[in-house]
GUTI-354178 format. One record per atom (N, C-alpha, C): x, y, z. Coordinates in pm, whole numbers, plus 50000, padded with zeros to 5 digits. Layout:
REM GUTI-354178
XYZ ...
***
This chain:
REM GUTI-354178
500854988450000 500005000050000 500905012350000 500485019449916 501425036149920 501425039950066 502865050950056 502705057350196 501035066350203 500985072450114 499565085650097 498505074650136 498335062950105 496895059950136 497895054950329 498515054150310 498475049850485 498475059350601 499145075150494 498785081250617 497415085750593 496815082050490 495125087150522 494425079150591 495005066550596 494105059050705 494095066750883 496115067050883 496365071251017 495655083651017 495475092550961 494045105950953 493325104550935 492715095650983 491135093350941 490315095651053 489805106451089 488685112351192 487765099251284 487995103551385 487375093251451 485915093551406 484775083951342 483685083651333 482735094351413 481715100251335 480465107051406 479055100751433 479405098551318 477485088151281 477985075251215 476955061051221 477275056651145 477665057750962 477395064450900 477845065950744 479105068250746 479905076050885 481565075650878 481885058250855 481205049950988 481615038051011 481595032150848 480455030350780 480795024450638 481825027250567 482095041950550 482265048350443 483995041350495 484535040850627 485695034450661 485835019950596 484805014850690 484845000550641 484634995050544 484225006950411 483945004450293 485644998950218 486195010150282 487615011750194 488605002150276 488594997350409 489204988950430 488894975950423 487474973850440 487224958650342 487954952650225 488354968650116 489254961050053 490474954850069 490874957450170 492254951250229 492364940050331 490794934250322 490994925150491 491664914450469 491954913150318 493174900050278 493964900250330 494994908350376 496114916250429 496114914250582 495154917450642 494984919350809 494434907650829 495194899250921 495104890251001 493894891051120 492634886951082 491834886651206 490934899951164 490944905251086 490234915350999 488264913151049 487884902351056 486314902751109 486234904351263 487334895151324 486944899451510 487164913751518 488124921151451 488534934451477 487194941051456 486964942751369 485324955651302 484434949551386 484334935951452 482924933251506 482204944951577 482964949051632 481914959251721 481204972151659 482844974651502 482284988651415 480474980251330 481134969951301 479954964551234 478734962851271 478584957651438 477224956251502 476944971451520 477874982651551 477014998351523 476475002251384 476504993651291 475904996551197 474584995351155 474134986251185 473174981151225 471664985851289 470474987951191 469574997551232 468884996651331 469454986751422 468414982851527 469214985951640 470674992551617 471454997051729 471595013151743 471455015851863 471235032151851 473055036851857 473245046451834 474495050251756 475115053451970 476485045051957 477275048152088 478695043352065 479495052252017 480815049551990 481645043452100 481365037052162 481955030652300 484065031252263 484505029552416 485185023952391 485895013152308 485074999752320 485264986752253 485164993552075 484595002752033 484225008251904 485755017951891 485805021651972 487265034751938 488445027151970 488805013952038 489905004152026 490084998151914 488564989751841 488394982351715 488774995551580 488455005951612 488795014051471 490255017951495 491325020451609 492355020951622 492995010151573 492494998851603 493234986051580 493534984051485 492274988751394 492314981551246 493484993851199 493045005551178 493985015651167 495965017951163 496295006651298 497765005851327 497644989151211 496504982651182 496994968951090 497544976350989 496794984750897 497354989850786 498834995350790 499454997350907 500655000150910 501334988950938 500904977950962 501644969450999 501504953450918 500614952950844 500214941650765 501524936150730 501374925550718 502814916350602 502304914650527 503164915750386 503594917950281 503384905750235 502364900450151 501934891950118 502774876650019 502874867150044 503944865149943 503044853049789 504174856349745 503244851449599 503334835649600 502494826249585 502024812849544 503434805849463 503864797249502 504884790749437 504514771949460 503874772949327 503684752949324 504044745949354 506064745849363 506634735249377 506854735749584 506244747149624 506584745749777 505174740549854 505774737249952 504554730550056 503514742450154 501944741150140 501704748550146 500814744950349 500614756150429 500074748650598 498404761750593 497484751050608 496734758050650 496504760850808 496304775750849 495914772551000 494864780150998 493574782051118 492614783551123 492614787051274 491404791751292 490354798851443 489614799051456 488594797651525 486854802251565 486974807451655 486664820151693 486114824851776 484494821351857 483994829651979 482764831751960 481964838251858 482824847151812 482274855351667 482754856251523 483814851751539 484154851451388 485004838951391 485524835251262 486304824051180 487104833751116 488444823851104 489864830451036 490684819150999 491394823350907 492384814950865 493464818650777 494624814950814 495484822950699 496674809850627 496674812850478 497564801650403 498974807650348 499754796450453 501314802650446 501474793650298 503064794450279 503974791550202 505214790350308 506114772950303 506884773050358 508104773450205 508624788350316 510394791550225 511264782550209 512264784550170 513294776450167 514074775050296 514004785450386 514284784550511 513334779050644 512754771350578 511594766650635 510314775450705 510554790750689 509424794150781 508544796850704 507364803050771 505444804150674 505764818750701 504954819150572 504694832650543 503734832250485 502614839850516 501394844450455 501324845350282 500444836150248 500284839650092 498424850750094 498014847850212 496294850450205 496014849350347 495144857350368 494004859750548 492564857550488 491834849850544 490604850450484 490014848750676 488744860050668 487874863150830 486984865850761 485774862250863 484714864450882 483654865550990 482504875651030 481804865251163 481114863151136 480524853751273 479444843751212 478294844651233 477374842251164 475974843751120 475204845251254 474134841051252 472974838551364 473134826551400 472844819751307 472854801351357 473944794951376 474984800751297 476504795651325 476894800251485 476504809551581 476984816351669 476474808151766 475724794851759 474854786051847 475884770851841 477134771151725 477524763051703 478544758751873 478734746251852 479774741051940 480854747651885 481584748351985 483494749151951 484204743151849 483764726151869 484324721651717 483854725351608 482684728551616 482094731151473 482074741251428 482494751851484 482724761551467 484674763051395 485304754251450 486394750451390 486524742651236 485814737051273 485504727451150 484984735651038 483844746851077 483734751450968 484704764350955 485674769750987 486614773350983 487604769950872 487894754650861 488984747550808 488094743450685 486814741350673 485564744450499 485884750750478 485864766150535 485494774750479 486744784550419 488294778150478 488894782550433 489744774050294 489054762950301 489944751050153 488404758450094 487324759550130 486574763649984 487394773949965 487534784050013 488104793449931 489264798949872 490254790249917 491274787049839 491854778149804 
***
């Protein structure tokens, strides 16, 4: 990411109303490839979005938009897909979201991120057990890559 779009993130006005919260999470959605854990972070910007929640920038809301804020400065640098190397999936469930990120082991044996894929979870998924909530974790991240 350019320096200019990063320091516009680091300037980016703390939210007033929700339409700030989108109009943020509009433009960093495009990057949640990048940020590790990208759905537990917004959970809280995301449930203020929400028309059935009356607008209260809480704490837990001004930590989650900081957070995400210092990722963009800090994301790793994604590395590119190479066939002939061995590839480790690892995975998470939360109570609220699923994550998973697919390394590439180097020639020096360590992982490095090729992809972050997060999300949280639905209504009915949020009733799930622990394993299954893992389990669909480790679906949901071979479906998608």
């Amino acid at each position: 990411m350019s320096e200019s779009k990063v320091k516009a993130i680091l300037d980016w006005p703390e939210p007033r109303k929700v339409r700030d919260i989108q109009a943020f999470l509009g433009f960093a959605n495009f990057y949640r490839r990048f940020i590790p854990n990208y759905s537990e972070i917004v959970l809280p910007l995301t449930r203020l979005t929400r028309k059935s929640v009356p607008w209260n920038f809480s704490k837990e809301c001004r930590t989650a938009f900081n957070t995400l804020k210092r990722a963009f400065t800090t994301a790793p640098v994604l590395h590119h897909w190479e066939p002939d190397r061995p590839l480790t999936v690892e995975t998470d469930a939360s109570d609220y979201a699923i994550a998973g990120i697919l390394s590439l082991t180097t020639e020096s044996g360590e992982l490095h991120p090729i992809a972050f894929h997060s999300r949280t979870l639905t209504g009915a998924e949020l009733n799930y057990d622990t394993h299954d909530k893992e389990l669909l974790a480790i679906f949901e991240c071979f479906r998608t890559w």
